[in-house]
DRENKOL-412498 format. One line per 5 residues: their letters; for each residue z, y, x of N, C-alpha, C. Coordinates in pm, whole numbers, plus 50000, padded with zeros to 5 digits. Layout:
residues N
a = Z Y X Z Y X Z Y X | ... .
//
This chain:
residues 305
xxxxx = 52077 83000 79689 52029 83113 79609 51919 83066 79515 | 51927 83170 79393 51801 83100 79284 51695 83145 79326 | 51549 83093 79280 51498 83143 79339 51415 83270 79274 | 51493 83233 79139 51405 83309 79007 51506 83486 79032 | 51447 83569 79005 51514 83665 79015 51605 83738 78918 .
xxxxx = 51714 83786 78935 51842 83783 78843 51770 83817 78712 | 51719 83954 78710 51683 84018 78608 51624 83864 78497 | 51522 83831 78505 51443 83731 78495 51531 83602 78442 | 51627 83582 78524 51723 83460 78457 51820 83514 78367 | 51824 83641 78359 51893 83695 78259 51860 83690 78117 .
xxxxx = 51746 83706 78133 51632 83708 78023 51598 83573 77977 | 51598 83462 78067 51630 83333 78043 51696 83284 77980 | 51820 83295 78045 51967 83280 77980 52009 83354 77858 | 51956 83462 77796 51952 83494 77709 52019 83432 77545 | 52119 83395 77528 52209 83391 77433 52089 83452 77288 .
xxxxx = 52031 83542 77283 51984 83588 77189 51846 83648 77183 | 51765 83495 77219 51642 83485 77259 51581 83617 77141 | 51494 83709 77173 51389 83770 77084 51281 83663 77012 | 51236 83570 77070 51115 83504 77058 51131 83362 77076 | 51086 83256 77019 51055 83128 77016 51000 83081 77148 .
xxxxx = 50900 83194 77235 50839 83141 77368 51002 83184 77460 | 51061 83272 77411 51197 83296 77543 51326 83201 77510 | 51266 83152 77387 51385 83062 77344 51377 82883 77432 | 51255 82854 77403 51183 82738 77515 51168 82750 77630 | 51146 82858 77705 51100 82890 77861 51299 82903 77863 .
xxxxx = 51402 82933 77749 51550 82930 77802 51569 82823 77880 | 51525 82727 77727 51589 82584 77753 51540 82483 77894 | 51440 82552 77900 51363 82440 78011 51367 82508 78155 | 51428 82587 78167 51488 82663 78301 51612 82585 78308 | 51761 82547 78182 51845 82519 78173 51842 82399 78263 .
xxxxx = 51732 82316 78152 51713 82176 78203 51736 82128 78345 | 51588 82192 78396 51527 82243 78537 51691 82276 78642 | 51749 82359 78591 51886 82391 78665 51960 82258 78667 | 52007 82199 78573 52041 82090 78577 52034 81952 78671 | 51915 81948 78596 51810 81859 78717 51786 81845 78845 .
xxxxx = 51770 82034 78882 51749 81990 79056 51870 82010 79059 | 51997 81992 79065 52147 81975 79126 52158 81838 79149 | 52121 81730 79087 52073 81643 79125 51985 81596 79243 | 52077 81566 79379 51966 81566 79433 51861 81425 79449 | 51904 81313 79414 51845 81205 79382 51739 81173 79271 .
xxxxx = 51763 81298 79165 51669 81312 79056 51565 81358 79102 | 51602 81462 79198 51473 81518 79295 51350 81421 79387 | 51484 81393 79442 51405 81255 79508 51319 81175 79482 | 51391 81152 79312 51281 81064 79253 51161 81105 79231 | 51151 81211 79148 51039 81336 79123 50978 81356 79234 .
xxxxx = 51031 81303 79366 50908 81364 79495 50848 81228 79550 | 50905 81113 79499 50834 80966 79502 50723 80987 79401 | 50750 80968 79240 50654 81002 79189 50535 81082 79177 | 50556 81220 79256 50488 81326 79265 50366 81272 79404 | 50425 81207 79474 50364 81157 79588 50279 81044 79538 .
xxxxx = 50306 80925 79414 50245 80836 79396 50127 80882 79353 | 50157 81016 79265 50060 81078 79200 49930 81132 79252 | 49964 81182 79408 49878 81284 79507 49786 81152 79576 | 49884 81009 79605 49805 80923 79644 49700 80845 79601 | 49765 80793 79461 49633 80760 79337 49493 80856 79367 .
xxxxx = 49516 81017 79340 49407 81125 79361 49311 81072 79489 | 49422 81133 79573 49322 81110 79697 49329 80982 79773 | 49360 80860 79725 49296 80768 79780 49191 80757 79848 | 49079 80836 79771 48960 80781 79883 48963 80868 80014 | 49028 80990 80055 49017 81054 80141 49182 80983 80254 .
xxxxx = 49275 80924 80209 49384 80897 80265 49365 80721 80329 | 49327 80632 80239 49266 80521 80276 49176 80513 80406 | 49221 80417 80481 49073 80450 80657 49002 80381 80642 | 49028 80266 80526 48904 80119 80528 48945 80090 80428 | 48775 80035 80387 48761 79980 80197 48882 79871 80218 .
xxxxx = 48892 79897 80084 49090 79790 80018 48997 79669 79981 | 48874 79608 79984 48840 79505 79931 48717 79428 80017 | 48671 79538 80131 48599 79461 80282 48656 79462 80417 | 48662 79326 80418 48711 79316 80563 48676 79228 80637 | 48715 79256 80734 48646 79170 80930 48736 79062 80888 .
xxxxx = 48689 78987 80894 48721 78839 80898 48717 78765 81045 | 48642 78830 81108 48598 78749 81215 48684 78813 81325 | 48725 78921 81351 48812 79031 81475 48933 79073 81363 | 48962 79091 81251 49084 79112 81215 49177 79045 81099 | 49147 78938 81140 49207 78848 81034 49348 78861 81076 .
xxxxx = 49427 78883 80995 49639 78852 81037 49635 78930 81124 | 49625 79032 81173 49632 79131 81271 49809 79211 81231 | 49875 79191 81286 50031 79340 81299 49970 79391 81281 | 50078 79468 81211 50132 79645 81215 50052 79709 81356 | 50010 79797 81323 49975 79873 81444 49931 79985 81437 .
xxxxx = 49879 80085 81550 49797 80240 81525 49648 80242 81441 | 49606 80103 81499 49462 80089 81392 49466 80056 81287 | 49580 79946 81240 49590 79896 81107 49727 79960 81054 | 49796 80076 81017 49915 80062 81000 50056 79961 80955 | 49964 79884 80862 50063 79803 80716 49989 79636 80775 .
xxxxx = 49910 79629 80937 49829 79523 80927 49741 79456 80844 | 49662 79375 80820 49545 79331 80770 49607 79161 80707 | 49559 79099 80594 49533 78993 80538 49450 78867 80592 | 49472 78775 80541 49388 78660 80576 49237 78654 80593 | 49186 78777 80474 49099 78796 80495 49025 78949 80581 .
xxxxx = 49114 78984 80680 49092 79050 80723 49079 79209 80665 | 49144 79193 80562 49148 79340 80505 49233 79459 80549 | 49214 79591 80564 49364 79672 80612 49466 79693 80464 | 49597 79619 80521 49636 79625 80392 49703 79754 80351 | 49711 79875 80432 49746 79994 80447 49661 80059 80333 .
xxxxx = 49536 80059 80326 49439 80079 80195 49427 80012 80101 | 49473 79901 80102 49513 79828 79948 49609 79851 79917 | 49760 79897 79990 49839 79995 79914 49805 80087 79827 | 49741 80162 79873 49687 80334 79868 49574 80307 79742 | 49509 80236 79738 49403 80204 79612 49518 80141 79535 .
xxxxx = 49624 80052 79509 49669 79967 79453 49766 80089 79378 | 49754 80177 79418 49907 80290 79350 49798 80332 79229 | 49713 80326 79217 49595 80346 79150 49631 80234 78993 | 49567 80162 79076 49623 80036 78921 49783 80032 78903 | 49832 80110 78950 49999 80121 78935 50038 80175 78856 .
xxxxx = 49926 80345 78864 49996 80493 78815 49871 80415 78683 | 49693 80338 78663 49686 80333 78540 49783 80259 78474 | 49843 80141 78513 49945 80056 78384 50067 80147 78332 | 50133 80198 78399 50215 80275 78378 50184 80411 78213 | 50120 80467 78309 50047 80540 78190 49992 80499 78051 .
xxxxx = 49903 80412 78097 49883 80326 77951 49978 80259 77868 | 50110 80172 77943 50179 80159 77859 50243 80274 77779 | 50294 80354 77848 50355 80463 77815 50270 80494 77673 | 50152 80524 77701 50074 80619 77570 50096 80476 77495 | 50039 80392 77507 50062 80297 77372 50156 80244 77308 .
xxxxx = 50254 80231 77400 50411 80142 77339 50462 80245 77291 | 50496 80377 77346 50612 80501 77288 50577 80536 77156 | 50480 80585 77135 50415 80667 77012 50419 80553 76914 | 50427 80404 76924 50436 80288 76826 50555 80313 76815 | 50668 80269 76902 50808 80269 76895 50865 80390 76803 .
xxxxx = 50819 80488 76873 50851 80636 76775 50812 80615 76660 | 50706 80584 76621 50645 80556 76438 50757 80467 76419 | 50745 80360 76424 50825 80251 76366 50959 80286 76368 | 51058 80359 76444 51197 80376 76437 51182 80498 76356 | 51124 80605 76349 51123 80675 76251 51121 80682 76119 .
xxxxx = 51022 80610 76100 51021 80561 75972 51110 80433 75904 | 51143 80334 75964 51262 80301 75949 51413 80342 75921 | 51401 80446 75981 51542 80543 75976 51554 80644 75890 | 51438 80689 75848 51429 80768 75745 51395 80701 75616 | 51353 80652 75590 51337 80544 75487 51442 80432 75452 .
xxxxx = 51490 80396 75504 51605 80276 75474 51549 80174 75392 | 51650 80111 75307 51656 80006 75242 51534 79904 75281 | 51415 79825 75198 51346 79706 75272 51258 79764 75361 | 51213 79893 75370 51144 79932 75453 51182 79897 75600 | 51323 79944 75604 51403 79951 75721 51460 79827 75796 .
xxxxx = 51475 79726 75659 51523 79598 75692 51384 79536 75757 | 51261 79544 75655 51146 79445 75749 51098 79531 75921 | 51063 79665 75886 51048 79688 76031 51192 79575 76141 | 51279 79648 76127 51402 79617 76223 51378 79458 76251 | 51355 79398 76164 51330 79238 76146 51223 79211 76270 .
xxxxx = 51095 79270 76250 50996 79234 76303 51031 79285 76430 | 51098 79428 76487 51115 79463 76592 51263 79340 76673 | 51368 79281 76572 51367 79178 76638 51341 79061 76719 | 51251 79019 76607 51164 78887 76648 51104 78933 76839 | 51082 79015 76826 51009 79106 76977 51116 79102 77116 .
xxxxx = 51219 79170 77039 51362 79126 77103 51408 79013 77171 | 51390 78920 77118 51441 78816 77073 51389 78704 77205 | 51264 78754 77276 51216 78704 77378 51189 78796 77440 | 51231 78731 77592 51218 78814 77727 51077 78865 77754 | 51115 78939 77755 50962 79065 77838 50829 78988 77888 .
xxxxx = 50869 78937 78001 50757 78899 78061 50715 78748 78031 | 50833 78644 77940 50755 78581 77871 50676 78597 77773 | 50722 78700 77704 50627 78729 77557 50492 78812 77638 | 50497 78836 77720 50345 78925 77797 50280 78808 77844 | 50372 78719 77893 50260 78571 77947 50210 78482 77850 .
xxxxx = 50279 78521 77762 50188 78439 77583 50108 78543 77557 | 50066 78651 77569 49930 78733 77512 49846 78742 77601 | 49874 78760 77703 49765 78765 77838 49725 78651 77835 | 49796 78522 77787 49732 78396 77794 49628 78392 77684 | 49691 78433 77567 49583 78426 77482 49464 78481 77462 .
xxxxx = 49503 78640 77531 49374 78785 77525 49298 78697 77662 | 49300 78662 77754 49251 78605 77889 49269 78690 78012 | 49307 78624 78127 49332 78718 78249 49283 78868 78285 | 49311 78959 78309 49264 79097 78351 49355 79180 78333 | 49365 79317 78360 49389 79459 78426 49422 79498 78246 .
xxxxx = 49334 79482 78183 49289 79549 78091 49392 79474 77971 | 49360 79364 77943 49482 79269 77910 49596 79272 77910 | 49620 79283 78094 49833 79273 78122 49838 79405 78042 | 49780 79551 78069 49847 79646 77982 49855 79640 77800 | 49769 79561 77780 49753 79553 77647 49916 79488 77607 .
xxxxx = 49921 79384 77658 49998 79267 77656 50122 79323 77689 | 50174 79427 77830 50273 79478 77828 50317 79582 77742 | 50217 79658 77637 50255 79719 77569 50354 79672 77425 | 50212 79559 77389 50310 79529 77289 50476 79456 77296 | 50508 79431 77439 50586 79347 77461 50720 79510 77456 .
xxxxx = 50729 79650 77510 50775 79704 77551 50810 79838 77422 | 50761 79824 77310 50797 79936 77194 50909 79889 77160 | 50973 79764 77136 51076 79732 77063 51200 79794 77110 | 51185 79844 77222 51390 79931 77243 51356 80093 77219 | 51199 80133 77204 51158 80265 77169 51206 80280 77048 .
xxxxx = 51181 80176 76958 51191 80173 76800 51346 80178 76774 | 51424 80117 76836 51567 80131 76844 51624 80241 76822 | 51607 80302 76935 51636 80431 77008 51561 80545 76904 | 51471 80534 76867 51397 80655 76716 51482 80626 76613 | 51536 80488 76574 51567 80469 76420 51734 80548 76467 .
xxxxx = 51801 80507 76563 51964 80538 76573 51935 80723 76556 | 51835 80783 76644 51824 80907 76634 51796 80979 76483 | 51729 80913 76418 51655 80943 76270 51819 80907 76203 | 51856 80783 76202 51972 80775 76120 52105 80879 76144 | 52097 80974 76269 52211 81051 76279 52192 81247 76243 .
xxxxx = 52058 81212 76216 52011 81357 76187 51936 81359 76051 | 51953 81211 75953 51868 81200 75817 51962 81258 75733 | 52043 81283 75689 52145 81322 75642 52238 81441 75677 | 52150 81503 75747 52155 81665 75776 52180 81780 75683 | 52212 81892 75704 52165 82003 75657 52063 82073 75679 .
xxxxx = 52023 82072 75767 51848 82058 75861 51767 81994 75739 | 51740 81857 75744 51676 81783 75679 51703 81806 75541 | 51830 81883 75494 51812 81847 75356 51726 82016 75264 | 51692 82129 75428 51717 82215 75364 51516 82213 75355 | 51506 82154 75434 51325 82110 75440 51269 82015 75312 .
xxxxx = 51351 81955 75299 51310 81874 75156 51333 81938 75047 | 51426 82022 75055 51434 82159 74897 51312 82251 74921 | 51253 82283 75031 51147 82317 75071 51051 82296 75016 | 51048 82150 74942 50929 82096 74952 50833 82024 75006 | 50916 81968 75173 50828 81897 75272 50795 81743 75220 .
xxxxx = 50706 81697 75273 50683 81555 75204 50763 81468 75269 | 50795 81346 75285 50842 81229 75355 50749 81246 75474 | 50627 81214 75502 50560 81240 75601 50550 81327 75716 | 50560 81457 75642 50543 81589 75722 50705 81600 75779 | 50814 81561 75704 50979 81534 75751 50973 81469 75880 .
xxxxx = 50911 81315 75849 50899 81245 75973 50854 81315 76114 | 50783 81345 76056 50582 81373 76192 50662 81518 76213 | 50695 81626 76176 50737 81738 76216 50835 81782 76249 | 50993 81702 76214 51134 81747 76225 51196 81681 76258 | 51157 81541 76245 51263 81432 76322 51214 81381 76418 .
xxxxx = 51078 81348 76437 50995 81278 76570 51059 81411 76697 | 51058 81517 76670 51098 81617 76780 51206 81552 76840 | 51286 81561 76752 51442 81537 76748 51476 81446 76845 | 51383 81342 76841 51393 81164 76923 51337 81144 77018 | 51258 81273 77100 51141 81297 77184 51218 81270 77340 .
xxxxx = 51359 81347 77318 51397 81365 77499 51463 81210 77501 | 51566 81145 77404 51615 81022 77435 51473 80909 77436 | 51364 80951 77375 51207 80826 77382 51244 80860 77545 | 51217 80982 77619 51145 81016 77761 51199 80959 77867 | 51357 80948 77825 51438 80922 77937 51434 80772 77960 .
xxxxx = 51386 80733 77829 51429 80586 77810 51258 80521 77854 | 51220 80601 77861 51037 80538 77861 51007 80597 78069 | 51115 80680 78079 51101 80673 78274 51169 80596 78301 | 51296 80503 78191 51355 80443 78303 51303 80299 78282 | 51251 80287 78182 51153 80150 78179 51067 80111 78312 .
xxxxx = 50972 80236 78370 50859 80203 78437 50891 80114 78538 | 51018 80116 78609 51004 80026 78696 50977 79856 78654 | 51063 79879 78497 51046 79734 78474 50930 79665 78413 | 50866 79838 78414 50713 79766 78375 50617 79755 78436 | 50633 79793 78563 50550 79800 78729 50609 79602 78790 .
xxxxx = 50729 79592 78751 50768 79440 78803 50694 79358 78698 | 50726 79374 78539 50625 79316 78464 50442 79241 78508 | 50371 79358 78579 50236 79394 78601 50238 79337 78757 | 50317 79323 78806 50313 79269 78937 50364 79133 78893 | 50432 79057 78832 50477 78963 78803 50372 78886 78742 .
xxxxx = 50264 78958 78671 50151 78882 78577 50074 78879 78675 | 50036 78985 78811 49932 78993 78872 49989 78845 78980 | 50111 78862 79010 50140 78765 79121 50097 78581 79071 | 50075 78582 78868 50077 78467 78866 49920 78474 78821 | 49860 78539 78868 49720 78557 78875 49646 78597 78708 .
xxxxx = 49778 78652 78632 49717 78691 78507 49677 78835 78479 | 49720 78903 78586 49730 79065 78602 49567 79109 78642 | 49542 79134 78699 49452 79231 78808 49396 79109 78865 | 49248 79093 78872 49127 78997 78947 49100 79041 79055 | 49102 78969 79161 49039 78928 79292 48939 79055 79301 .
xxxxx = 48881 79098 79361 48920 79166 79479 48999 79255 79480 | 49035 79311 79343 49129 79432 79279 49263 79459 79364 | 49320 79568 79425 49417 79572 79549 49540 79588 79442 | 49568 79487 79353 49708 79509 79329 49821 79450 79367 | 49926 79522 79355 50005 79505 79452 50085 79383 79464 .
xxxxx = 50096 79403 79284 50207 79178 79258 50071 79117 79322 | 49944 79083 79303 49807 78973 79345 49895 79004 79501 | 49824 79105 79548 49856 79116 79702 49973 79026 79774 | 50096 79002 79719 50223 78927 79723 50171 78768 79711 | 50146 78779 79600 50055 78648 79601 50006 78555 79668 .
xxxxx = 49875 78648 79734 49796 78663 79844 49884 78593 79934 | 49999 78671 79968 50030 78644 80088 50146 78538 80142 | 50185 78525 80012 50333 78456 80015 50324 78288 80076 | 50180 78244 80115 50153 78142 80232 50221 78191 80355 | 50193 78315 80424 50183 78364 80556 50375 78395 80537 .
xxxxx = 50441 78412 80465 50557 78506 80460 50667 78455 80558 | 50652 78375 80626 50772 78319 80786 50689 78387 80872 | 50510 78337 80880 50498 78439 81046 50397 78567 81038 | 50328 78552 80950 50292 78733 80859 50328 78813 80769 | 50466 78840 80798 50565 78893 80682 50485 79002 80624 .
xxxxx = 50393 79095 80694 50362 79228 80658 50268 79192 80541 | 50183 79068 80492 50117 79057 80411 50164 79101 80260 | 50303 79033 80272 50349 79058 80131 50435 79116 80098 | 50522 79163 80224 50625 79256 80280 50576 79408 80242 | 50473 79466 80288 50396 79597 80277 50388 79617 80142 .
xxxxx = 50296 79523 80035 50320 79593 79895 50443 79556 79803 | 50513 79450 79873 50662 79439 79818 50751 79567 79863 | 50744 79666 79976 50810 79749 80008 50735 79871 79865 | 50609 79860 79854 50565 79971 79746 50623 79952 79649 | 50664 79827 79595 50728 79850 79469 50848 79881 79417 .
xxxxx = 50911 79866 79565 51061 79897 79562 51082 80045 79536 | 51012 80063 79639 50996 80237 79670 50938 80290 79527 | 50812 80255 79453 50804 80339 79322 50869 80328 79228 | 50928 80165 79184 51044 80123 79113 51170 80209 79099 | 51229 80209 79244 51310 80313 79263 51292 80485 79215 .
xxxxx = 51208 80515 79233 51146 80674 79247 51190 80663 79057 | 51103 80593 78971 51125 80615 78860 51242 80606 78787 | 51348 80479 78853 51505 80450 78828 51565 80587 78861 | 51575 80695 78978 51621 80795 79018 51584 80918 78945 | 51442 80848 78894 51400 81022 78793 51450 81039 78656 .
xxxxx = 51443 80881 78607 51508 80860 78456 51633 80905 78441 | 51752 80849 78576 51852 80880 78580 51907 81040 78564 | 51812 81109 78634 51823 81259 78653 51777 81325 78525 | 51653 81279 78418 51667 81337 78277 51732 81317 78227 | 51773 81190 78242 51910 81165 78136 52026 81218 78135 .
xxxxx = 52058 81239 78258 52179 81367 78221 52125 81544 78223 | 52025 81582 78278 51976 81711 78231 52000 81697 78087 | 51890 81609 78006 51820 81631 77896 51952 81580 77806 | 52077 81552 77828 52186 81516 77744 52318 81500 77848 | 52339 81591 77843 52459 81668 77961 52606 81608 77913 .
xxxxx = 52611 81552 77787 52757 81416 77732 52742 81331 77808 | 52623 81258 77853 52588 81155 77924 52654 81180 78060 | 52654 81295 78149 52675 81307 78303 52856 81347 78273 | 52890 81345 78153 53060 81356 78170 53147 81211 78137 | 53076 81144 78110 53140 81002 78081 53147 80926 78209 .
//
């Protein structure tokens, strides 16, 4: 049963919205319907939703600081009721360096997101709406980007910017706009040549205000789907820089360092590197399952092929 009440989804569903707010609150009920039928999309959405509540309350969910520990009574200690996820070489509980570490997880994530998308979106937009050398040098340069693998081109800027937190995101950003820019220019090139677009430019709209107001919309749900289903590969990215010690500094509980950390002990203290290797699977996943689930809400051709 729904849970919204008939009257109410009627008014939803509405074929002949009165208003612009019943026309949006339609579509995003539609979505929403869509979506949770999915039940793996859900799933994902309740991984993420959880990474989210844990980042928050870390300090109240954590039982012991993620960066002091007994060295002397709990060094390599199992799994257990006192330590859940067991403790490190240096005696740390690594159960709370999870729980702090979703922290530097949910910031890289985010930060890439705000910095790489909104580049990618400029640049394919304007490319696509513009054409001729405009279109040729962007596309060019967004090659060259292409053209080398991810996390080598992030291990040439982090090398150059110098090790840190602050860095790998810098470094993973610029490495991660180039399939945003793709994905804006194919969208701009299939809606530039509109009746839409052509009836805004008899209008009077500028090139600018075209871009920034009528076509960036346009390219917003294929950026979203394509920018959730990235995160996992940009959480392996950030663990991959942290594991080769270019990510996140010492004492910092992240989760690739943590692997690191541990990958001495990994025949007879599996839980060292085992515990935040299981986190990444698990949030990796959560975001692969959520992307999957907008992508066919938010473009319903997609879930019939």
């Amino acid at each position: 049963m729904s849970a919204v009440p008939s009257s109410r989804r009627e008014w939803l569903l509405s074929d002949r919205p009165q208003s612009r707010l019943q026309a949006k609150l339609g579509r995003a009920y539609v979505t929403w319907r869509s979506f949770s039928a999915n039940w793996l999309a859900v799933a994902g959405l309740g991984i993420i939703i959880a990474l989210i509540l844990v980042a928050i309350f870390a300090d109240l969910i954590a039982p012991y600081s993620p960066t002091i520990g007994n060295l002397k009574d709990a060094r390599l200690l199992a799994p257990s009721a006192t330590h859940w996820f067991g403790t490190d070489d240096l005696g740390r509980d690594i159960f709370s360096r999870v729980i702090y570490g979703s922290r530097l997880t949910l910031f890289v994530v985010i930060l890439v997101a705000i910095i790489a998308a909104p580049i990618g979106l400029l640049v394919g937009t304007v490319a696509g709406y513009a054409g001729g050398w405009v279109d040729a040098i962007l596309m060019r340069i967004t090659d060259i980007f292409l053209a080398f693998p991810k996390l080598i081109l992030a291990l040439a800027f982090v090398a150059a910017l110098g090790p840190g937190i602050e860095n790998a995101v810098l470094a993973i950003a610029i490495t991660s706009w180039p399939p945003y820019a793709r994905i804006a220019r194919a969208e701009t090139l299939t809606v530039r040549n509109s009746d839409y677009i052509a009836a805004v430019q008899l209008m009077g709209a500028s090139p600018f205000r075209i871009v920034l107001r009528h076509i960036m919309p346009l390219c917003l749900s294929s950026l979203i789907v394509r920018v959730t289903l990235d995160m996992a590969g940009i959480i392996l990215t950030a663990a991959g820089l942290g594991f080769l010690g270019l990510g996140a500094q010492p004492p910092l509980p992240e989760w690739g360092a943590m692997i690191a950390s541990g990958r001495r002990f990994i025949l007879d203290q599996w839980w060292v590197a085992g515990m935040p290797g299981i986190a990444i699977l698990v949030v990796s996943l959560g975001f692969n399952l959520l992307g999957d689930g907008l992508r066919d809400a938010l473009d319903p051709r997609s879930g019939e092929q």
